[in-house]
N, C-alpha and C positions, 0 to 999 in steps of 0.2 A: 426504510421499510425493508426486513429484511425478509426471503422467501422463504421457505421450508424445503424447495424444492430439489430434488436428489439430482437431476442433472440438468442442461442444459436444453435439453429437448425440454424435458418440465419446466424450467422458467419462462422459456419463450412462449410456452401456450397457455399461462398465466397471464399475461400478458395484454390489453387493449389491444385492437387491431397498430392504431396508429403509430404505438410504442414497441411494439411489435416491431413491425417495418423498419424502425428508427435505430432499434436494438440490436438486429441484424444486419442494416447495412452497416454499423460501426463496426458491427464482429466479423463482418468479412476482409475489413481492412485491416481490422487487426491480424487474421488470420493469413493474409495474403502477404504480410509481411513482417511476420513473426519468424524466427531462426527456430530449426528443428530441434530445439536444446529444450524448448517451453513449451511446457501441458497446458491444455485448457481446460478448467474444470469446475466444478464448485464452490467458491471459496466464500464463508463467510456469508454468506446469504444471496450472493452474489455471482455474475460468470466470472470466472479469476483466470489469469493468466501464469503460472506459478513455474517457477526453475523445478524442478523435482529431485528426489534425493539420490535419485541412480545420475544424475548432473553436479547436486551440489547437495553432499552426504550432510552438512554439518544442519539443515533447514534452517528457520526464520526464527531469528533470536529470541526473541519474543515466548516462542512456542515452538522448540528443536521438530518435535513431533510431526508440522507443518512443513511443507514446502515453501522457497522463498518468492512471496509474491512481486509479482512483477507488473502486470498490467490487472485493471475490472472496471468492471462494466454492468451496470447496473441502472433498473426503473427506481426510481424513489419517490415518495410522494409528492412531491411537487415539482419535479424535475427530473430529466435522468443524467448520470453522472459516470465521466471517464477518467480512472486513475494512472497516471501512469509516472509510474514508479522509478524512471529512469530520468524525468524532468525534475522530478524532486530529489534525487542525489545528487545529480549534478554528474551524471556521466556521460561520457560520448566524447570528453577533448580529451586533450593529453594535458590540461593546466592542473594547478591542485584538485584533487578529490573533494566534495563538497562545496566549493565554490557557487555552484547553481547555475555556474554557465547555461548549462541546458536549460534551463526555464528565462533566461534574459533571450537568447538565441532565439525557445520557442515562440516567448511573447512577441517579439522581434519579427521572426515571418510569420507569424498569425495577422500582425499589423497590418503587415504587406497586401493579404488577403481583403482587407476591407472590412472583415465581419467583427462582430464584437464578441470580446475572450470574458468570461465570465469563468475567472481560474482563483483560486484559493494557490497551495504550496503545488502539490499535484492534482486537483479535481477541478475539470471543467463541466460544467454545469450547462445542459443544454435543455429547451422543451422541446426543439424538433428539429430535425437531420441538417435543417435547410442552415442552422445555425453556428454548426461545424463546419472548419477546413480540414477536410477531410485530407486531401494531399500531405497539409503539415503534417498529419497527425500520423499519417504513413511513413511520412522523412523520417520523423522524429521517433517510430519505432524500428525502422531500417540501419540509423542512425548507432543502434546501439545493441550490439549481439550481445547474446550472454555471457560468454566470457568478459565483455566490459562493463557489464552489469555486476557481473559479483566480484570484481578488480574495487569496482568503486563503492559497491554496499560493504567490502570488508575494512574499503580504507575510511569510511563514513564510522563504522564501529569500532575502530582505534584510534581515530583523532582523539584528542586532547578536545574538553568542552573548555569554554572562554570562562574562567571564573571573573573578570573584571565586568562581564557584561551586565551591563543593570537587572533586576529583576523584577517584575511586579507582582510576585507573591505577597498577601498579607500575613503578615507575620502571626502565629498560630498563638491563638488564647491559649493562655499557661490553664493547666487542669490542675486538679485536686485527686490525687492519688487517695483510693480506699485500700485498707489492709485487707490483705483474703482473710477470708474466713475461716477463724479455727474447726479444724476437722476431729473425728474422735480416733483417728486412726493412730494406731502408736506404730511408733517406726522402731521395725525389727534391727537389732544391734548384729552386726556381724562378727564374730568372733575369730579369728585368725588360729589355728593351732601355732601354742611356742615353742 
């Protein structure tokens, strides 16, 4: 569900009380241990966490125009949900870039904690505060400055993809090409002087 809302004071008072609450004490963790390198701002319908282009000129592949998302945090309708972007590149060691270290690690002390991780690649999926480890969640953004963030988002975008790896694409029905349509336009002959 995404918001319409211009800033972040406007999303939060969109917001249920409950989720409110919930959305806030996650954004102050984020906040309390974020590196001064990252804005916090609107992104995507979302509060985003984003590298900016006076940090990292080249922005988000994707969309140069954008700055490179880094962390969000967002109500959704059935849940609300923390991205974070640096579990899913796999930065923060010094082993290969993309490995995913960082999401075995995180799943790893989330474990420790006791509570149950309801995690996709990067989205943890909570309905209320009580259900986050909130500590990990601050390691795990402490864990990883900006500069090792776009160390490892540039070496994630020049690795080599696995061609051997299986696929489960189904393979695309062959189509039936139509001829365009003759038009009445006659095509002006250009003449060269010899």
């Amino acid at each position: 569900m995404q918001s319409q809302a211009a800033t972040v004071a406007q999303y939060l008072a969109e917001l249920p009380a409950d989720r409110r609450a919930a959305i806030a004490a996650v954004r102050a963790v984020i906040l309390a241990n974020l590196d001064a390198d990252v804005d916090e701002c609107m992104s995507y319908g979302m509060i985003g966490y984003v590298v900016p282009h006076r940090v990292y000129p080249p922005g988000y592949h994707c969309n140069p125009k954008l700055p490179l998302p880094y962390i969000s945090l967002a109500s959704q309708k059935g849940h609300m949900s923390l991205y974070l972007g640096s579990v899913y590149c796999g930065c923060g060691t010094d082993e290969q870039p993309g490995d995913n270290l960082d999401a075995a690690w995180f799943r790893e002390r989330w474990a420790q904690t006791g509570k149950q991780l309801d995690m996709g690649k990067a989205c943890i999926r909570f309905k209320k505060l009580d259900d986050l480890a909130l500590d990990v969640i601050a390691e795990a953004i402490k864990r990883v400055p900006t500069r090792k963030f776009i160390e490892s988002y540039e070496a994630n975008l020049a690795a080599p993809r696995s061609p051997g790896k299986p696929t489960t694409k189904v393979p695309a029905k062959p189509t039936t090409k139509v001829a365009a349509k003759p038009t009445n336009k006659v095509a002006k002959k250009q003449t060269s002087p010899a």
